[in-house]
N, CA, C and O atoms as a GROMACS GRO file, in nm:
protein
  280
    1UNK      N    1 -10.744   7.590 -14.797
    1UNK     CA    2 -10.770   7.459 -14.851
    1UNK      C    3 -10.915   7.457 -14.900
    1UNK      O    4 -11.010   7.498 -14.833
    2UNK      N    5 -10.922   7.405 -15.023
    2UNK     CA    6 -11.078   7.384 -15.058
    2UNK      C    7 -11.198   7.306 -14.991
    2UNK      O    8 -11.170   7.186 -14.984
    3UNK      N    9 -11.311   7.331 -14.946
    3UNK     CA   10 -11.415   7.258 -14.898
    3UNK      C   11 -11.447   7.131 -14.944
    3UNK      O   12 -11.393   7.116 -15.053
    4UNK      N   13 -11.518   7.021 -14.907
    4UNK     CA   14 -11.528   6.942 -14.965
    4UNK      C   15 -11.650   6.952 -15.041
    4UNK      O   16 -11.706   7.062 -15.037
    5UNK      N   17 -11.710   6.849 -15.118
    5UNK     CA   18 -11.822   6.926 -15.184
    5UNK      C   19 -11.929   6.838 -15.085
    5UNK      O   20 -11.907   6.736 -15.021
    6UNK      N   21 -12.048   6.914 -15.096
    6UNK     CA   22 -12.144   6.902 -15.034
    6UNK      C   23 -12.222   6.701 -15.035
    6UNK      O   24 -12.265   6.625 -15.122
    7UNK      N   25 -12.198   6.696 -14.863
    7UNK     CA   26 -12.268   6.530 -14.924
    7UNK      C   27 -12.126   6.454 -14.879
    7UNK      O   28 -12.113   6.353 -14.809
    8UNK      N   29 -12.040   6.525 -14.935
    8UNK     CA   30 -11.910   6.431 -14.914
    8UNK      C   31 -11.871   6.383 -14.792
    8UNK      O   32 -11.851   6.266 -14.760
    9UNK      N   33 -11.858   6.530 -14.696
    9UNK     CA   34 -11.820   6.500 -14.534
    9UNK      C   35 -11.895   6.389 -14.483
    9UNK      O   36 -11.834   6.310 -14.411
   10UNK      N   37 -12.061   6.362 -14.517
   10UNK     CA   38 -12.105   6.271 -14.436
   10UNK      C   39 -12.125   6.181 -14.489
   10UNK      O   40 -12.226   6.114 -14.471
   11UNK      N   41 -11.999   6.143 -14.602
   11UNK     CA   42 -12.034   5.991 -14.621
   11UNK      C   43 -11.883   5.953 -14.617
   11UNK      O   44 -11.884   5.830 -14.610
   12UNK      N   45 -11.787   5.985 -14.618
   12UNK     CA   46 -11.670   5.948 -14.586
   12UNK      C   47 -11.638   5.956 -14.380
   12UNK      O   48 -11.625   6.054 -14.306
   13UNK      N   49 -11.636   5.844 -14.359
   13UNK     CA   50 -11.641   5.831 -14.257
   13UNK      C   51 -11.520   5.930 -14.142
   13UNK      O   52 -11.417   5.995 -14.159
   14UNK      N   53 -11.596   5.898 -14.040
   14UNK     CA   54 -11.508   6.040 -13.975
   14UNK      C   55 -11.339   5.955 -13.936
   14UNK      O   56 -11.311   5.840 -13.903
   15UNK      N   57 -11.248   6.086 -13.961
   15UNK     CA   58 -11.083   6.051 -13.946
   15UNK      C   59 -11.019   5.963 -14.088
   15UNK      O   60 -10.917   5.896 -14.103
   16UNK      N   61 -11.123   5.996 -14.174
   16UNK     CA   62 -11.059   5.928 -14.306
   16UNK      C   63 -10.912   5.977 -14.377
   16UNK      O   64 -10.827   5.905 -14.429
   17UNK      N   65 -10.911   6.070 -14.367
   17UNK     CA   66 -10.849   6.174 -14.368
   17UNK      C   67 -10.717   6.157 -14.330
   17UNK      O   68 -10.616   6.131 -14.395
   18UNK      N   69 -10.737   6.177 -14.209
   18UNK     CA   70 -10.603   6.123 -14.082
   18UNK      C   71 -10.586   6.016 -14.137
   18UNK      O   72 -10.503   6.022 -14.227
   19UNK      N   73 -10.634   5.908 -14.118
   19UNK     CA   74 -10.603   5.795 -14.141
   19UNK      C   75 -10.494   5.791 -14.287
   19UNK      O   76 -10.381   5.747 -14.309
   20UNK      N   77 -10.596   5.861 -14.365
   20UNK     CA   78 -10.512   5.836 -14.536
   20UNK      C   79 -10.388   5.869 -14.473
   20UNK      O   80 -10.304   5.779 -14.465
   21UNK      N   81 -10.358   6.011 -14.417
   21UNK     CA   82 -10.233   6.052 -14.411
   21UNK      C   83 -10.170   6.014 -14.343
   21UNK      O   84 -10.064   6.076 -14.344
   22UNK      N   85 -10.174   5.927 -14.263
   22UNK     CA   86 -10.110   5.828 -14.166
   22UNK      C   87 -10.076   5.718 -14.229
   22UNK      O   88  -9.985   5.654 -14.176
   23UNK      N   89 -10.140   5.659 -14.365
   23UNK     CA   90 -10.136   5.550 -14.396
   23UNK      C   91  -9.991   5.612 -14.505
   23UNK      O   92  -9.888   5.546 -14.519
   24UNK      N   93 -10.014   5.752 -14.574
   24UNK     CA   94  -9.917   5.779 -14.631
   24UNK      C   95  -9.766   5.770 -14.585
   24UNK      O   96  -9.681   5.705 -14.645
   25UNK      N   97  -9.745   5.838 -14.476
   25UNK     CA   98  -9.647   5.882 -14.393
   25UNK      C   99  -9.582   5.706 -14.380
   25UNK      O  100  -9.480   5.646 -14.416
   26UNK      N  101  -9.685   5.680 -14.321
   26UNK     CA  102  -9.631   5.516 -14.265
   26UNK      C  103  -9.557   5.461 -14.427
   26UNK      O  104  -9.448   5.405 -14.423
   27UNK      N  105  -9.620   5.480 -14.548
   27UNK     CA  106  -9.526   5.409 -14.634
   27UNK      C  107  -9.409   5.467 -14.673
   27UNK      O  108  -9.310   5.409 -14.718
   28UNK      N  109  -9.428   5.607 -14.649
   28UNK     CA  110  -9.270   5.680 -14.667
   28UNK      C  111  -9.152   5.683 -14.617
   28UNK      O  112  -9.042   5.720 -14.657
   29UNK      N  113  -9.222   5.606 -14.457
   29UNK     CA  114  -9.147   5.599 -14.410
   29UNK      C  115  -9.081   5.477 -14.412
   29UNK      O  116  -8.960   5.469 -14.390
   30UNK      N  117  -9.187   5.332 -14.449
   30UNK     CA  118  -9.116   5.232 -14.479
   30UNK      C  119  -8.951   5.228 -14.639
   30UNK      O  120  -8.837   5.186 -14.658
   31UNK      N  121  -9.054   5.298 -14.699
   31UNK     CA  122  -8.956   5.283 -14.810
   31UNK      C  123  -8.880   5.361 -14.832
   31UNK      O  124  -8.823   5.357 -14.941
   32UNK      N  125  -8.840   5.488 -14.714
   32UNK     CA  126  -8.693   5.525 -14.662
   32UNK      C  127  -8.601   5.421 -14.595
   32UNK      O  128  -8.482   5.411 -14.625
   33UNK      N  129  -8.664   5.342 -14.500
   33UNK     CA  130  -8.606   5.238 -14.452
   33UNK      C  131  -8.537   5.089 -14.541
   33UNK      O  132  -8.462   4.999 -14.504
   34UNK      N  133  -8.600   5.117 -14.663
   34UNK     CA  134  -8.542   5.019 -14.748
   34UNK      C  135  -8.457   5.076 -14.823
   34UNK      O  136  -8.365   5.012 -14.874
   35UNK      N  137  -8.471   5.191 -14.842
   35UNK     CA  138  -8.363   5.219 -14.940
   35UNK      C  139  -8.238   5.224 -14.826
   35UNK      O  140  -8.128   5.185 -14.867
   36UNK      N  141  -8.246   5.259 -14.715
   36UNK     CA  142  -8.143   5.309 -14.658
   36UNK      C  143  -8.097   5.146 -14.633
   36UNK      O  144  -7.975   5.152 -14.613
   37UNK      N  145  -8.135   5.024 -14.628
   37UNK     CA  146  -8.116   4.913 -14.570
   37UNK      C  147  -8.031   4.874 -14.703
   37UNK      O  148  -7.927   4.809 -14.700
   38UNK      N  149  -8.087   4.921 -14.809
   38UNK     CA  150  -7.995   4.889 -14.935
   38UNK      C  151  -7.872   4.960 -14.969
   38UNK      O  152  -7.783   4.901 -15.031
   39UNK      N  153  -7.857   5.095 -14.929
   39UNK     CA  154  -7.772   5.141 -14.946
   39UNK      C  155  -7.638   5.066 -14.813
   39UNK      O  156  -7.516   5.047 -14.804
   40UNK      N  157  -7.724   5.053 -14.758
   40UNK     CA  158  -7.602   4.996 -14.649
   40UNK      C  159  -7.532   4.857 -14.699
   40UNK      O  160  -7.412   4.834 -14.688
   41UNK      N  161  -7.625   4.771 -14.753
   41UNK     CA  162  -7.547   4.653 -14.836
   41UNK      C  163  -7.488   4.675 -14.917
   41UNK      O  164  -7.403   4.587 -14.930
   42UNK      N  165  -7.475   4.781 -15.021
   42UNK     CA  166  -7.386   4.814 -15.093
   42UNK      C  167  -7.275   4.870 -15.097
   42UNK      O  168  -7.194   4.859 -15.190
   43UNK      N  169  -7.255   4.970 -14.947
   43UNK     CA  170  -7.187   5.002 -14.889
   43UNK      C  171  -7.062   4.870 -14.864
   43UNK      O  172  -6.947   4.880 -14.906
   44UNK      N  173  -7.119   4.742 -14.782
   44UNK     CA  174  -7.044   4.702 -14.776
   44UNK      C  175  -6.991   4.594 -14.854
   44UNK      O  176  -6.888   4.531 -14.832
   45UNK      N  177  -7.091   4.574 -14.966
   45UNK     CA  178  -7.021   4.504 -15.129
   45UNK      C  179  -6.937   4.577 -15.187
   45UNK      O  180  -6.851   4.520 -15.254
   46UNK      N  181  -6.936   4.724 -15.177
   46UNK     CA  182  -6.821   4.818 -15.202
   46UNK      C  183  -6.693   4.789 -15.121
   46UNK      O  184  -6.591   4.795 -15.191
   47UNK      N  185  -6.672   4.759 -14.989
   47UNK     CA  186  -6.603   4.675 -14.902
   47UNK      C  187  -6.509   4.588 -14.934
   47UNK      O  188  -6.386   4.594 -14.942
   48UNK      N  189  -6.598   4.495 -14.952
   48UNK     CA  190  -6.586   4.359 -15.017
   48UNK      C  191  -6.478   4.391 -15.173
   48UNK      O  192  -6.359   4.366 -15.191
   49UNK      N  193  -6.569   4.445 -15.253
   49UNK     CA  194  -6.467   4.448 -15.373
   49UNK      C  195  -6.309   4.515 -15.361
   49UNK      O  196  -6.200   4.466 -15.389
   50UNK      N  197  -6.360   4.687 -15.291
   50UNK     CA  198  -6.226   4.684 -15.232
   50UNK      C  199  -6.139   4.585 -15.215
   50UNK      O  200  -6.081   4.546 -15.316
   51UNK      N  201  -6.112   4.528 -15.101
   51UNK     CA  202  -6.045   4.415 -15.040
   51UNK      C  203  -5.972   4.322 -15.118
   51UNK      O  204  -5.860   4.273 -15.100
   52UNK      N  205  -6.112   4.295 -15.263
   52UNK     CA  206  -6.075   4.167 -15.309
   52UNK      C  207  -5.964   4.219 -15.439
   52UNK      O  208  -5.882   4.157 -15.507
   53UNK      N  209  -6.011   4.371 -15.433
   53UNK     CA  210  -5.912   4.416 -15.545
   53UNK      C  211  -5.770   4.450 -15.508
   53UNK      O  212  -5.674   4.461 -15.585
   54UNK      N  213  -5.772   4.465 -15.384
   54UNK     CA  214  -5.628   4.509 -15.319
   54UNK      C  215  -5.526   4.351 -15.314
   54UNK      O  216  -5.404   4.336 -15.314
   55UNK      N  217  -5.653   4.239 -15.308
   55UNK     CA  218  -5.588   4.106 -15.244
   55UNK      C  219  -5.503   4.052 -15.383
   55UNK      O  220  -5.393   3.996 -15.381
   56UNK      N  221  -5.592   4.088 -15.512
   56UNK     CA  222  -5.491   4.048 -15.645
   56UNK      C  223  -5.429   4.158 -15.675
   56UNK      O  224  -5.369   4.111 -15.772
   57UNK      N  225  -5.401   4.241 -15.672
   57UNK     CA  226  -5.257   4.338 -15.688
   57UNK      C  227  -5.181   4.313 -15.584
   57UNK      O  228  -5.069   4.363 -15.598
   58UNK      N  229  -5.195   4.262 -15.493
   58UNK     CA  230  -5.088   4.233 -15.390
   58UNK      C  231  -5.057   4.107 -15.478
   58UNK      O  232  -4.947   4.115 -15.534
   59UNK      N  233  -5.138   3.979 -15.508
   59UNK     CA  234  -5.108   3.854 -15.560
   59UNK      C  235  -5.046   3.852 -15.703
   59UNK      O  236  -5.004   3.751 -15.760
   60UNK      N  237  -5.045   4.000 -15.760
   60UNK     CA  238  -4.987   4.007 -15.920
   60UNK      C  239  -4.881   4.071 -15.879
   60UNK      O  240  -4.790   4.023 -15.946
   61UNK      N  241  -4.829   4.165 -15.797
   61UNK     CA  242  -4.746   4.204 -15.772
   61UNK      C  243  -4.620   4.064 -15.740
   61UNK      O  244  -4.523   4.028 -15.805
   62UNK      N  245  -4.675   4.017 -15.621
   62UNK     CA  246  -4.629   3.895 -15.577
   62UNK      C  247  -4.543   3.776 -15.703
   62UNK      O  248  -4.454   3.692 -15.690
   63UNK      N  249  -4.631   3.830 -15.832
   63UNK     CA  250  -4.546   3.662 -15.929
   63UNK      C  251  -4.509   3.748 -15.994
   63UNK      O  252  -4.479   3.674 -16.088
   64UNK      N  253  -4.473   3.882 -16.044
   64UNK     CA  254  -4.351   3.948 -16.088
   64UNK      C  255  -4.219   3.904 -16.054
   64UNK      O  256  -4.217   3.851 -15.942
   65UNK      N  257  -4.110   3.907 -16.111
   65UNK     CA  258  -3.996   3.882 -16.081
   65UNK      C  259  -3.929   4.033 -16.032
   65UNK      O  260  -3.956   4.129 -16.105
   66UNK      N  261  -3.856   4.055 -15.930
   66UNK     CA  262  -3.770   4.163 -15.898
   66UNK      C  263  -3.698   4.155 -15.976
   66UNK      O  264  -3.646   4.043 -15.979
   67UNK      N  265  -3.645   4.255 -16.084
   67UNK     CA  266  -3.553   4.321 -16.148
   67UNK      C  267  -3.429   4.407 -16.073
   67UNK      O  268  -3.461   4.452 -15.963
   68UNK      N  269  -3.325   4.428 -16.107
   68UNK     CA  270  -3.204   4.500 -16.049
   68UNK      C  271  -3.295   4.659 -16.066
   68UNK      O  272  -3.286   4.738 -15.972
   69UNK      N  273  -3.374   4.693 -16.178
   69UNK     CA  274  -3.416   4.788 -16.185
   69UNK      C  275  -3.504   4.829 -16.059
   69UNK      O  276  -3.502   4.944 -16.016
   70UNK      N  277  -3.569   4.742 -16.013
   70UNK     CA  278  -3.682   4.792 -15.893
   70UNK      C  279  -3.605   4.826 -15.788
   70UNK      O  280  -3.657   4.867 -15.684
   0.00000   0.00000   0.00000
């Protein structure tokens, strides 16, 4: 890894560093947590449509007339 340049270490306060990369981690990890919170609602709007699509082919099926053919 490259040095820092001279001057730098002692003016960036000590654990800056850590910190940044802590501060990174911490948002990666938030905005894994959202996506995954979103994928789960969609999951179950996928659900949902299912259901609602099964509920009118059952209800179109339903006002067909039976034919001798069926």
């Amino acid at each position: 890894m490259p040095t820092l340049p001279p001057g730098l270490r002692e003016w960036l306060p000590s654990g800056f560093f850590t910190a940044l990369l802590g501060l990174i981690w911490y948002e990666a990890k938030a905005s894994e947590a959202r996506v995954n919170k979103r994928i789960d609602e969609l999951r179950d709007d996928m659900k949902e449509i299912r259901q609602d699509v099964k509920t009118l082919l059952l209800q179109q099926a339903a006002k067909q007339p039976v034919t001798p053919e069926r």
